[in-house]
C-alpha positions as CSV (number, residue, x, y, z in Angstrom):
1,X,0.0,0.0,0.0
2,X,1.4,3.5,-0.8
3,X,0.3,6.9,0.6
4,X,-1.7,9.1,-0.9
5,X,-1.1,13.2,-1.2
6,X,-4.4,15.1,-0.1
7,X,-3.8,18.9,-1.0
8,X,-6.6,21.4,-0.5
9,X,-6.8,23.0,-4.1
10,X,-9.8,26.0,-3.3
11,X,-12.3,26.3,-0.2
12,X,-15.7,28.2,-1.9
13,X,-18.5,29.3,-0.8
14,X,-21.7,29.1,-2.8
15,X,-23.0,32.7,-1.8
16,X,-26.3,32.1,-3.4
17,X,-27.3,29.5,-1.8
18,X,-25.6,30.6,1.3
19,X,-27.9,33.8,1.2
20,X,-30.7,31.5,1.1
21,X,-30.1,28.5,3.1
22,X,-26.7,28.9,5.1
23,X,-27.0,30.8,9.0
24,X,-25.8,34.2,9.4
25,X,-22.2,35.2,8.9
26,X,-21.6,31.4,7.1
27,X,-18.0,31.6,5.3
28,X,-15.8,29.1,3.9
29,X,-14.9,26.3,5.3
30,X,-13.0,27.1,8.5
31,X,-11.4,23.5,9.3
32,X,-9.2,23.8,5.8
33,X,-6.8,26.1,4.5
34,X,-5.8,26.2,0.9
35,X,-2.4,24.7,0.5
36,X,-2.5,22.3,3.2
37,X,-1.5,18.9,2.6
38,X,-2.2,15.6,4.0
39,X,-1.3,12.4,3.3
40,X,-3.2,8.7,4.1
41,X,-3.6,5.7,2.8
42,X,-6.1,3.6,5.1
43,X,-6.8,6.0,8.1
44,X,-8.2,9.6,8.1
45,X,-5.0,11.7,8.5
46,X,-5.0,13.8,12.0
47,X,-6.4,17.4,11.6
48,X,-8.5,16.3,8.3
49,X,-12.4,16.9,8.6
50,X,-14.3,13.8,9.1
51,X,-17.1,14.8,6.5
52,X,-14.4,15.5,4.0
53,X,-12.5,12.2,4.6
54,X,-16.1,10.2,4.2
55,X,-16.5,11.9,0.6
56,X,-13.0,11.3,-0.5
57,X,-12.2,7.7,1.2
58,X,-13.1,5.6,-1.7
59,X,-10.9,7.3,-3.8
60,X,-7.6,7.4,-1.4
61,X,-8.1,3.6,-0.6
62,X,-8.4,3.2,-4.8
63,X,-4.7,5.8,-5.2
64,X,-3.3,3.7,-2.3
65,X,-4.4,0.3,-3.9
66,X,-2.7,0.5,-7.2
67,X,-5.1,2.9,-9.0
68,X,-2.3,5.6,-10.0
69,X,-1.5,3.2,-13.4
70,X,-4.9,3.8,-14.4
71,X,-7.4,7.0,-15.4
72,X,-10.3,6.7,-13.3
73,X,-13.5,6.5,-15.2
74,X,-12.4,5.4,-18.4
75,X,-10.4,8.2,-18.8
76,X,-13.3,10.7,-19.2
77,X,-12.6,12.5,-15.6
78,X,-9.0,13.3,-15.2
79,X,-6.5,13.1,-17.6
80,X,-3.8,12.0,-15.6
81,X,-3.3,8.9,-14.1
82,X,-2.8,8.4,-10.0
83,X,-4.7,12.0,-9.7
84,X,-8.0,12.6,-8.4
85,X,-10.1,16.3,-8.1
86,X,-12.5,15.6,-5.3
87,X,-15.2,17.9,-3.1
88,X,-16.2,17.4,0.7
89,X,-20.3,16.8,0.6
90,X,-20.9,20.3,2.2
91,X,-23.0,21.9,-0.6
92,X,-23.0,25.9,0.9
93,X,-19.3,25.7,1.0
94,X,-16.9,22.4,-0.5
95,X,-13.5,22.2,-0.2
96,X,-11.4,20.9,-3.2
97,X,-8.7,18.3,-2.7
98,X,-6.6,17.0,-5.2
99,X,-5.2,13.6,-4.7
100,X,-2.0,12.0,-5.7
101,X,-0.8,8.7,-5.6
102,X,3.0,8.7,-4.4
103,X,5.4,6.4,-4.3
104,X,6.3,6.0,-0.8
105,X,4.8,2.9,1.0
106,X,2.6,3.1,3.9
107,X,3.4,2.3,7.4
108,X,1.0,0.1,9.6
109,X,1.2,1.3,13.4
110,X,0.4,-1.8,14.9
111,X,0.6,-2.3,19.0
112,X,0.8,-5.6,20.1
113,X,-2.3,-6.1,22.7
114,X,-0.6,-8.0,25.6
């Protein structure tokens, strides 16, 4: 298994639907700065958003797995392979992470119970 690069590409904010929907003073995301970088492979990384890890998993575990040789989707996504452009499920204000495969192989921390 091999770990994945998570970098936060744009946090938006629909102001629209913000107007209409969001609670007073709602702004971008708060939790994620653009810039920031992660990586994971199995495990949410520490500091990462919880909602934003559950709409992105699928794809990490995929990068981490042996999907960087292919395009995902039958090449009609991305155009490069190993990369993935993915939102958090927040629909007033997503964050947008790119995802790499790399090729540094994951660690397991395993303690022994005893």
């Amino acid at each position: 298994m091999k770990k994945v690069k998570i970098t936060v590409l744009k946090t938006t904010l629909d102001k629209e639907l913000a107007d209409q929907y969001g609670a007073e003073g709602l702004t971008a995301c708060p939790m994620m700065k653009e810039g920031q970088v992660f990586y994971a492979d199995y495990a949410k990384p520490e500091g990462f958003c919880d909602e934003a890890w559950k709409a992105i998993y699928q794809y990490v575990f995929a990068l981490a797995h042996g999907a960087e040789k292919e395009l995902f989707y039958f090449g009609d996504w991305i155009k490069t392979p190993g990369v993935a452009i993915c939102c958090c499920n927040d629909g007033l204000r997503p964050v947008i992470f790119k995802l790499e495969a790399t090729d540094e192989t994951s660690q397991i921390n395993y303690t022994p119970v005893r």
